[in-house]
LOMI-658848 format. One line per 8 residues: their letters; for each residue x, y, z of C-alpha. Coordinates in steps of 0.001 Angstrom, whole numbers, padded with zeros to 6 digits, always signed. Layout:
% LOMI-658848
a = X,Y,Z | ...
END
This chain:
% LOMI-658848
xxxxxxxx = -004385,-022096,+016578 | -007205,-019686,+017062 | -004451,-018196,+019841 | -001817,-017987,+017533 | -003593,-016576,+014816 | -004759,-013430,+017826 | -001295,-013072,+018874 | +000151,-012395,+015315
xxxxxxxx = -002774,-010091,+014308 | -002449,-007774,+017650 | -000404,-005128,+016716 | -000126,-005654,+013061 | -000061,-002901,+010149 | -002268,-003323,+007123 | -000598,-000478,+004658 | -003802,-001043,+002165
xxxxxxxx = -007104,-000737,+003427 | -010230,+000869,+001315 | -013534,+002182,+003129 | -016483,+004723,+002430 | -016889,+007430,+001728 | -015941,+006633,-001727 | -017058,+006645,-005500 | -016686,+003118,-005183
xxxxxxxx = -018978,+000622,-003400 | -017743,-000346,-000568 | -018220,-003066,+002321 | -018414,-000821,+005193 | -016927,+002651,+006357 | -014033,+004163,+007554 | -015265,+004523,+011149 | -016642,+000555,+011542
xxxxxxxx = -012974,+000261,+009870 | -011288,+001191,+012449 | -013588,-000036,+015278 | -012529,-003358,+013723 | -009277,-002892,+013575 | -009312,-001432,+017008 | -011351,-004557,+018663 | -008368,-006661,+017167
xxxxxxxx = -005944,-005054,+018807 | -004115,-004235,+015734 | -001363,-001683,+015513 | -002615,+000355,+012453 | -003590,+000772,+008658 | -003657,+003134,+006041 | -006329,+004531,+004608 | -006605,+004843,+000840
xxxxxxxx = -008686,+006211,-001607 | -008284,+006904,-005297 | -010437,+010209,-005291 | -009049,+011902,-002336 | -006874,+012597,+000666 | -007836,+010328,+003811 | -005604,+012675,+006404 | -008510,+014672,+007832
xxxxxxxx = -010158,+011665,+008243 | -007750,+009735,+009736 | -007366,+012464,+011936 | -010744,+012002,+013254 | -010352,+008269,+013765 | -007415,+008163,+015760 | -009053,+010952,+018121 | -011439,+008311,+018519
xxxxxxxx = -009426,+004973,+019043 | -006466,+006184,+020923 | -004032,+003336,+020939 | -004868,+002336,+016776 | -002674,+004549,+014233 | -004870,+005201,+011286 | -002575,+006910,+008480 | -003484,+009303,+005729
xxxxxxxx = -002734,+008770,+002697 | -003040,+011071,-001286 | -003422,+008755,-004917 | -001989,+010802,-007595 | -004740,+010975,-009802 | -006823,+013059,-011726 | -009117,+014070,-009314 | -006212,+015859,-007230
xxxxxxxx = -004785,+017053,-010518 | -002498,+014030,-011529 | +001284,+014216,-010588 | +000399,+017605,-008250 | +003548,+018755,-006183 | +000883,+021278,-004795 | -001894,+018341,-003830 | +001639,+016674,-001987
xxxxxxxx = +002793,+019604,-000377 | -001321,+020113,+001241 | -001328,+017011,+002156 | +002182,+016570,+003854 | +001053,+019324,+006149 | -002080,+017687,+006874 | +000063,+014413,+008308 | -000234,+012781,+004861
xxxxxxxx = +001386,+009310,+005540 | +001468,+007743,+002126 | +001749,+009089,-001613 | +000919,+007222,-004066 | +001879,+007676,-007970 | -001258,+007128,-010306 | -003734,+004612,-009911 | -007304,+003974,-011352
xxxxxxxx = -005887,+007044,-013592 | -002444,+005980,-014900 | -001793,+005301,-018227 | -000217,+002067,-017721 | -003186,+000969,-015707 | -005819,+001855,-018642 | -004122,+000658,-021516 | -004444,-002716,-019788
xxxxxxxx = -007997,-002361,-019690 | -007933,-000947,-023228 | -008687,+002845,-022038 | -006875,+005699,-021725 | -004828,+007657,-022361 | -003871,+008290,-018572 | -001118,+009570,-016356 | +002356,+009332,-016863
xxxxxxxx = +005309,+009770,-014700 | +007797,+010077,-017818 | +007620,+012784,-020182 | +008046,+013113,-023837 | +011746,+012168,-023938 | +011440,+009419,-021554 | +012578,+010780,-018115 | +010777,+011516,-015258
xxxxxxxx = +008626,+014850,-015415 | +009634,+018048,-013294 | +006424,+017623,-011551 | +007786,+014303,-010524 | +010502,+015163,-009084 | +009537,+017655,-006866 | +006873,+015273,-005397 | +009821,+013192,-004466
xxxxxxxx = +011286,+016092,-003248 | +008693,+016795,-000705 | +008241,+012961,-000140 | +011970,+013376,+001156 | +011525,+016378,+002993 | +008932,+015212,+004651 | +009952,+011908,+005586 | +006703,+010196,+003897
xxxxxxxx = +006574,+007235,+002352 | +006028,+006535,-001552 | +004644,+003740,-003195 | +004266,+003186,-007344 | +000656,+003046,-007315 | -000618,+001711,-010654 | +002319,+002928,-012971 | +004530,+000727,-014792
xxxxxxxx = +007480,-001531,-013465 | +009859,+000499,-015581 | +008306,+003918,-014041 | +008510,+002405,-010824 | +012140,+001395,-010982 | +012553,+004707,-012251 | +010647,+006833,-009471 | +012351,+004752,-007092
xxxxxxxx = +015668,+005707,-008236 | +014808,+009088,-008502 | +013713,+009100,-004853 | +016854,+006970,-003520 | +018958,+009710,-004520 | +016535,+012276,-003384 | +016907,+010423,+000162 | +013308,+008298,+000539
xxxxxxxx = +014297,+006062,+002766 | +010316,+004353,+003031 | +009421,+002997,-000803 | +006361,+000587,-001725 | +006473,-001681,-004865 | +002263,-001864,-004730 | +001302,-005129,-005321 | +004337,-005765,-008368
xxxxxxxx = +003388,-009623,-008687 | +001578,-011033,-012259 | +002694,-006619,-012896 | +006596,-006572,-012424 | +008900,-009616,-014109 | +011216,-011461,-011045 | +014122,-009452,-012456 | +012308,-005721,-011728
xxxxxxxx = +011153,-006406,-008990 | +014754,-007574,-007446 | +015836,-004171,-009298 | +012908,-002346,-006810 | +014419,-004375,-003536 | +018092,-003425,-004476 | +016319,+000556,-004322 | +015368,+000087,-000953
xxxxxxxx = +011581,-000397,-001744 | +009582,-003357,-000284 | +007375,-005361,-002170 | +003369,-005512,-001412 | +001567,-008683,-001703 | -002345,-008454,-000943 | -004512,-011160,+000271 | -007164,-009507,-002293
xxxxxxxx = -005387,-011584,-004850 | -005685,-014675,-003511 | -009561,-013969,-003243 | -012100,-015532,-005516 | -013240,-012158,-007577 | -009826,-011638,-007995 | -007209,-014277,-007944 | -003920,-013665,-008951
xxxxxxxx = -002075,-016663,-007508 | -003111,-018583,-004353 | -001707,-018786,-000768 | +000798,-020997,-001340 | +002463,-019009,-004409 | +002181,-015833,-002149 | +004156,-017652,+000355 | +006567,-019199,-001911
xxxxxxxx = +007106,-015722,-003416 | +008009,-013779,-000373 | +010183,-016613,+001056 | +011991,-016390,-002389 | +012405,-012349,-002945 | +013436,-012363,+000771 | +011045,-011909,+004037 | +012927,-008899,+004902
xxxxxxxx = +011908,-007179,+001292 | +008585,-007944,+001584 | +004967,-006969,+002916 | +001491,-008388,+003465 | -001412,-006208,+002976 | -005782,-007015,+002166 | -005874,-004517,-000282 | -009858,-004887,+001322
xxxxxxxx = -012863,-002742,+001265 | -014433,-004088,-001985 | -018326,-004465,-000922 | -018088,-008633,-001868 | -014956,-009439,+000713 | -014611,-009389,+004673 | -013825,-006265,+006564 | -010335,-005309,+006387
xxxxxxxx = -009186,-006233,+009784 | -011121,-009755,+008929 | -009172,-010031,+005803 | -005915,-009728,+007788 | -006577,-012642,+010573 | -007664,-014676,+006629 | -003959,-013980,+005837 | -002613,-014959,+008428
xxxxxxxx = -004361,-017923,+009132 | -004335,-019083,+005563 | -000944,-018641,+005673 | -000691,-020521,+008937 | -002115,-023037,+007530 | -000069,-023517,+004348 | +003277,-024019,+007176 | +004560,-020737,+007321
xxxxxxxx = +005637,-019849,+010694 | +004561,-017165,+012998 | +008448,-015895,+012782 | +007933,-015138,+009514 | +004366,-013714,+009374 | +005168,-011663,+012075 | +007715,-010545,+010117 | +005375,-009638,+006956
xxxxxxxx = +002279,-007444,+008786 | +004223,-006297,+012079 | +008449,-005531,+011796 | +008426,-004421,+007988 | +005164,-002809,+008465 | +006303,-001011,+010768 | +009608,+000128,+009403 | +008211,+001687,+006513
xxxx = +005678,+004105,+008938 | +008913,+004404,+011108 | +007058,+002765,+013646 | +009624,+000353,+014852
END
């Protein structure tokens, strides 16, 4: 099993990996990140933060682990001056991977957590800001991918529409489950975006649903809408590239077959980074 498990995890893509430096605690940095994810032969991640733009960085590691694609990556938030065409356009020219919409600083992310107010995609008469739209602009333009970040389902559907006709062609529903209702996110898959599951909610300090509903989920939205990510980093959890042979082999062990997973952290992975 142990064999199996190796195989499936060699040249994999985690799309949602957090290290230091950050204003969060976290369990280890980006550097011992990628060594790990290096020593497992794995194909890639991206590198997120909430505060700032990982290119540079990334630039640095994959200078350093020829052979392991570490991708940059920009969260719309406040620190880079919310929905920021500017912050995109920097960072496409950096090699900017992924853009996110707003995270830790959207509106529909505080108000959960009874804070706020935060970021919005829409503006005062309900449709999608100028400022929005020209970040999907340069998303297009610039052949980068997009995910919804911490926004709502109904700004998501509507970003992703926005962007579909824009010509995105590489969209991210992040994490939509216990967030998005069955119904929106079908809507998200019929716009071309794939749908993120993390491991990190199957994990004690945050479970969301266990193993077996993340594998009944993405057998039932479709294996070719969907992707596995850890979402790790946080300073109580495994390494990243640890958290990705847990997936796996938890979900080995719940039945699903290596067809499949391979499926989930290697083919769609790699679609969306246009690695395939």
């Amino acid at each position: 099993m142990n064999t199996e498990i190796e195989e499936i995890l060699k040249g994999s893509y985690d799309l949602h990996v957090h290290a230091a430096p950050d204003t969060e605690e976290r369990r280890l940095d980006a550097l011992e990140a990628a060594r790990n994810a290096y020593e497992a032969e794995m194909g890639g991640f991206v590198l997120k933060s909430h505060e700032y733009p990982t290119a540079p960085l990334t630039y640095a590691l994959n200078r350093m682990y020829p052979g392991l694609k570490v991708y940059g990556a920009i969260a719309l938030n406040r620190s880079v001056g919310g929905v920021n065409p500017d912050a995109v356009e920097m960072a496409a020219g950096l090699g900017t991977k992924v853009v996110w919409m707003p995270t830790k600083t959207a509106d529909y992310w505080l108000k959960n957590q009874k804070r706020g107010p935060g970021l919005t995609v829409f503006n005062d008469s309900g449709e999608l800001t100028a400022e929005t739209l020209k970040v999907v602009d340069i998303v297009a333009k610039n052949d980068m991918v997009l995910a919804s970040g911490h926004i709502s389902p109904l700004e998501a559907i509507a970003v992703f529409e926005a962007a579909r006709a824009a010509g995105v062609t590489r969209m991210i529903a992040t994490h939509p489950a216990n967030v998005a209702t069955v119904e929106q996110q079908k809507e998200m898959i019929s716009l071309g975006a794939y749908l993120e599951y993390t491991f990190l909610a199957c994990m004690p300090v945050r479970q969301r649903y266990t193993v077996k509903e993340l594998m009944d989920a993405v057998r039932w939205l479709g294996l070719d809408n969907c992707i596995i990510t850890t979402d790790f980093g946080q300073w109580m959890n495994p390494p990243p590239a640890e958290g990705m042979r847990m997936a796996i082999a938890s979900l080995l062990n719940q039945a699903m077959s290596s067809e499949e997973l391979t499926k989930l952290v290697k083919t769609n992975p790699a679609k969306i980074l246009g690695e395939d």
